[in-house]
N, C-alpha and C positions, 0 to 999 in steps of 0.2 A: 408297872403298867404306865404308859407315857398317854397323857391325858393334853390336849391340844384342842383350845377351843377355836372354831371356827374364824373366819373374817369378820368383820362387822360389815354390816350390810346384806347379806349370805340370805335370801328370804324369800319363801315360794309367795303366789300369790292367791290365798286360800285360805279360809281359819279352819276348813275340814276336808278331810281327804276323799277329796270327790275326784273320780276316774275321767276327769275332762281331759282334753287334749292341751290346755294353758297347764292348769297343776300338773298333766304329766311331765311336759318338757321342762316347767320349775324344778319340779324334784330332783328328777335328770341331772339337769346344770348343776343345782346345787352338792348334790349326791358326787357327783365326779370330779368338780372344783374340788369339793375336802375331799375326795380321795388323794388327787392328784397332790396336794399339799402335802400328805405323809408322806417320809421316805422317797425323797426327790431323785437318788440316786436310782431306781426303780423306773424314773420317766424318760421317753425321747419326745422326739416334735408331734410326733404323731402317736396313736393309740386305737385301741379295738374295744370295744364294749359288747359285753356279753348279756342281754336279756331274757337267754331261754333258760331258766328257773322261773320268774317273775312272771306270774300272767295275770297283774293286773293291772300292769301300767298299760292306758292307753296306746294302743300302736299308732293313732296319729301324733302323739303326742311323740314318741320315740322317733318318728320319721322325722320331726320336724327339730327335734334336737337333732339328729344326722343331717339334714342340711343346712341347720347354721354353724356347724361345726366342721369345718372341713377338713380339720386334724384328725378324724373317728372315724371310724367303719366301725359295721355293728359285724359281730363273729359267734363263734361256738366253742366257748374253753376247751371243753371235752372232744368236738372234733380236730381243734388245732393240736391236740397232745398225740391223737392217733394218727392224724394224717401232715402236719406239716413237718417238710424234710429238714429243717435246721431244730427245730423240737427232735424230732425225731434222731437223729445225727449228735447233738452237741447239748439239748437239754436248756436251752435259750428261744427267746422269740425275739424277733427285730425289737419289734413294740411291745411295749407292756398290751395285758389284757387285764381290761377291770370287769368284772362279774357282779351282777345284782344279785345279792344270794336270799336276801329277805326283805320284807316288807311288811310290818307290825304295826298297826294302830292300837296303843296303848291304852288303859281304860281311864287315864288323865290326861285324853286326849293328845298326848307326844307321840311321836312318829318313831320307833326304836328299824333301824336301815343297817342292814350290813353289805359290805362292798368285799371283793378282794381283789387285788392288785399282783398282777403274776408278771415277773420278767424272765425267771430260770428257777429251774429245779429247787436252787437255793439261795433263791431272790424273790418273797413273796410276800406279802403282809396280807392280814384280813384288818377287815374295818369296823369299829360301830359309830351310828351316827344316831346324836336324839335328833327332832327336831320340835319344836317348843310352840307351840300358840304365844301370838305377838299381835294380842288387839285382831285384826283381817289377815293374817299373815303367818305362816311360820317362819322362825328360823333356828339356824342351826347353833345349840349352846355346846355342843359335846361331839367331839370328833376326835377318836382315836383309835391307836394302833390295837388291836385285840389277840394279834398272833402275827410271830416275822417268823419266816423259814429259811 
Protein backbone atom coordinates (compact mmCIF):
# COMPACT_ATOMS: atom_id res chain seq x y z
CA UNK A 1 0.00 0.00 0.00
CA UNK A 2 1.78 3.32 -1.04
CA UNK A 3 1.07 5.80 1.69
CA UNK A 4 1.80 9.76 0.52
CA UNK A 5 1.28 12.48 2.83
CA UNK A 6 -0.10 15.44 1.54
CA UNK A 7 1.63 19.02 0.74
CA UNK A 8 2.18 21.05 3.69
CA UNK A 9 0.13 23.79 3.69
CA UNK A 10 -2.99 21.72 1.98
CA UNK A 11 -5.91 23.16 4.62
CA UNK A 12 -9.57 23.72 4.24
CA UNK A 13 -10.88 26.64 6.16
CA UNK A 14 -13.24 25.25 8.84
CA UNK A 15 -12.49 23.17 12.13
CA UNK A 16 -16.06 21.49 11.16
CA UNK A 17 -17.71 20.25 8.18
CA UNK A 18 -20.26 22.81 7.70
CA UNK A 19 -21.95 22.51 4.05
CA UNK A 20 -21.04 26.42 3.29
CA UNK A 21 -20.05 27.37 -0.01
CA UNK A 22 -16.09 28.54 1.32
CA UNK A 23 -15.62 24.75 3.15
CA UNK A 24 -17.12 23.32 0.00
CA UNK A 25 -14.87 24.77 -2.54
CA UNK A 26 -11.72 24.15 0.38
CA UNK A 27 -12.48 20.51 0.21
CA UNK A 28 -12.76 20.48 -3.51
CA UNK A 29 -9.37 22.16 -4.11
CA UNK A 30 -7.92 20.23 -1.57
CA UNK A 31 -9.56 16.91 -2.38
CA UNK A 32 -8.39 17.13 -6.14
CA UNK A 33 -4.85 18.81 -5.52
CA UNK A 34 -3.99 15.28 -3.63
CA UNK A 35 -5.65 13.38 -6.08
CA UNK A 36 -3.99 14.90 -8.94
CA UNK A 37 -0.60 14.31 -6.97
CA UNK A 38 -0.99 10.30 -7.18
CA UNK A 39 -0.12 8.62 -10.15
CA UNK A 40 0.95 11.77 -12.47
CA UNK A 41 1.12 9.52 -15.48
CA UNK A 42 -2.82 9.45 -15.18
CA UNK A 43 -3.00 13.43 -15.69
CA UNK A 44 -3.23 15.87 -18.74
CA UNK A 45 -3.71 19.84 -18.57
CA UNK A 46 -7.01 19.53 -18.21
CA UNK A 47 -9.56 17.30 -16.29
CA UNK A 48 -13.42 16.50 -15.61
CA UNK A 49 -14.65 16.18 -12.13
CA UNK A 50 -17.46 14.01 -11.30
CA UNK A 51 -19.93 15.03 -8.22
CA UNK A 52 -22.98 13.00 -8.95
CA UNK A 53 -22.43 10.51 -6.00
CA UNK A 54 -21.77 13.17 -3.40
CA UNK A 55 -24.78 15.33 -2.46
CA UNK A 56 -23.44 17.13 0.15
CA UNK A 57 -21.22 19.30 -1.03
CA UNK A 58 -22.65 22.61 -1.54
CA UNK A 59 -23.32 23.34 -5.20
CA UNK A 60 -22.23 26.91 -4.89
CA UNK A 61 -19.41 25.86 -3.54
CA UNK A 62 -18.68 23.17 -6.56
CA UNK A 63 -19.62 26.09 -8.99
CA UNK A 64 -17.29 28.31 -7.75
CA UNK A 65 -14.36 25.68 -7.73
CA UNK A 66 -15.39 25.34 -11.57
CA UNK A 67 -14.72 28.82 -12.19
CA UNK A 68 -11.52 29.42 -10.60
CA UNK A 69 -10.44 26.36 -12.30
CA UNK A 70 -10.34 26.67 -15.66
CA UNK A 71 -8.46 23.39 -16.40
CA UNK A 72 -12.05 21.23 -14.97
CA UNK A 73 -15.30 20.77 -16.29
CA UNK A 74 -17.71 19.09 -13.90
CA UNK A 75 -18.98 15.34 -15.92
CA UNK A 76 -20.87 12.08 -15.29
CA UNK A 77 -18.33 9.06 -14.94
CA UNK A 78 -21.07 6.73 -15.72
CA UNK A 79 -22.46 8.78 -18.64
CA UNK A 80 -18.90 9.24 -20.16
CA UNK A 81 -18.39 5.25 -20.14
CA UNK A 82 -21.83 4.77 -22.12
CA UNK A 83 -21.99 7.61 -24.25
CA UNK A 84 -18.51 9.01 -25.04
CA UNK A 85 -17.08 7.85 -28.66
CA UNK A 86 -13.26 7.54 -27.80
CA UNK A 87 -14.31 5.49 -24.25
CA UNK A 88 -16.48 3.94 -26.15
CA UNK A 89 -14.06 2.95 -29.31
CA UNK A 90 -10.63 2.43 -27.59
CA UNK A 91 -11.46 2.30 -23.79
CA UNK A 92 -9.58 5.89 -22.96
CA UNK A 93 -10.60 9.50 -22.23
CA UNK A 94 -8.87 12.62 -23.42
CA UNK A 95 -8.71 13.64 -19.73
CA UNK A 96 -8.62 12.02 -16.73
CA UNK A 97 -11.99 11.90 -14.64
CA UNK A 98 -11.76 12.25 -10.97
CA UNK A 99 -14.96 11.20 -9.07
CA UNK A 100 -16.11 12.12 -5.35
CA UNK A 101 -17.10 8.71 -4.28
CA UNK A 102 -17.34 9.42 -0.44
CA UNK A 103 -17.68 11.70 2.10
CA UNK A 104 -17.36 10.59 5.89
CA UNK A 105 -17.21 12.68 9.01
CA UNK A 106 -15.40 10.58 11.34
CA UNK A 107 -16.33 10.33 15.11
CA UNK A 108 -12.72 11.93 16.01
CA UNK A 109 -13.87 14.51 14.01
CA UNK A 110 -11.28 13.58 10.75
CA UNK A 111 -12.84 13.83 7.43
CA UNK A 112 -12.06 9.99 5.80
CA UNK A 113 -12.67 11.35 1.53
CA UNK A 114 -12.31 8.82 -1.33
CA UNK A 115 -11.59 10.12 -4.97
CA UNK A 116 -10.96 8.01 -8.05
CA UNK A 117 -9.08 9.02 -10.88
CA UNK A 118 -9.86 7.33 -14.35
CA UNK A 119 -7.92 7.69 -17.61
CA UNK A 120 -8.57 4.07 -19.36
CA UNK A 121 -9.81 0.92 -18.83
CA UNK A 122 -6.43 0.08 -17.35
CA UNK A 123 -5.41 3.32 -15.92
CA UNK A 124 -7.13 4.06 -12.79
CA UNK A 125 -6.46 4.46 -9.22
CA UNK A 126 -8.90 5.12 -6.29
CA UNK A 127 -8.06 7.48 -3.36
CA UNK A 128 -8.36 7.74 0.44
CA UNK A 129 -7.89 11.00 1.95
CA UNK A 130 -7.95 11.68 6.05
CA UNK A 131 -8.27 15.15 6.73
CA UNK A 132 -7.35 16.20 10.35
CA UNK A 133 -8.37 19.15 12.66
CA UNK A 134 -5.52 21.82 12.69
CA UNK A 135 -6.57 24.33 15.64
CA UNK A 136 -9.60 26.40 12.80
CA UNK A 137 -8.53 24.42 9.92
CA UNK A 138 -8.27 21.04 8.47
CA UNK A 139 -5.66 19.55 6.80
CA UNK A 140 -4.78 16.89 4.81
CA UNK A 141 -2.13 14.19 6.88
CA UNK A 142 -2.88 10.95 4.60
CA UNK A 143 -3.33 10.76 1.03
CA UNK A 144 -3.13 7.51 -0.80
CA UNK A 145 -3.37 5.27 -3.39
CA UNK A 146 -6.18 2.48 -2.21
CA UNK A 147 -6.73 0.58 -5.65
CA UNK A 148 -4.57 0.99 -9.30
CA UNK A 149 -6.27 -0.86 -12.19
Amino acid sequence: MLLVFCSCGQETGNSTYVNSEKVALNLIQLCVDSTLQLDHGLNTGQYLVDFSIIKELNRRGIDSFLRLNANASEANLDSLILHDTTWVKYQFFQNPVIRFDKIQVQPDGTILIKTSKTKASDGAIGTEMILQRRGNNFKCVINRISWIS
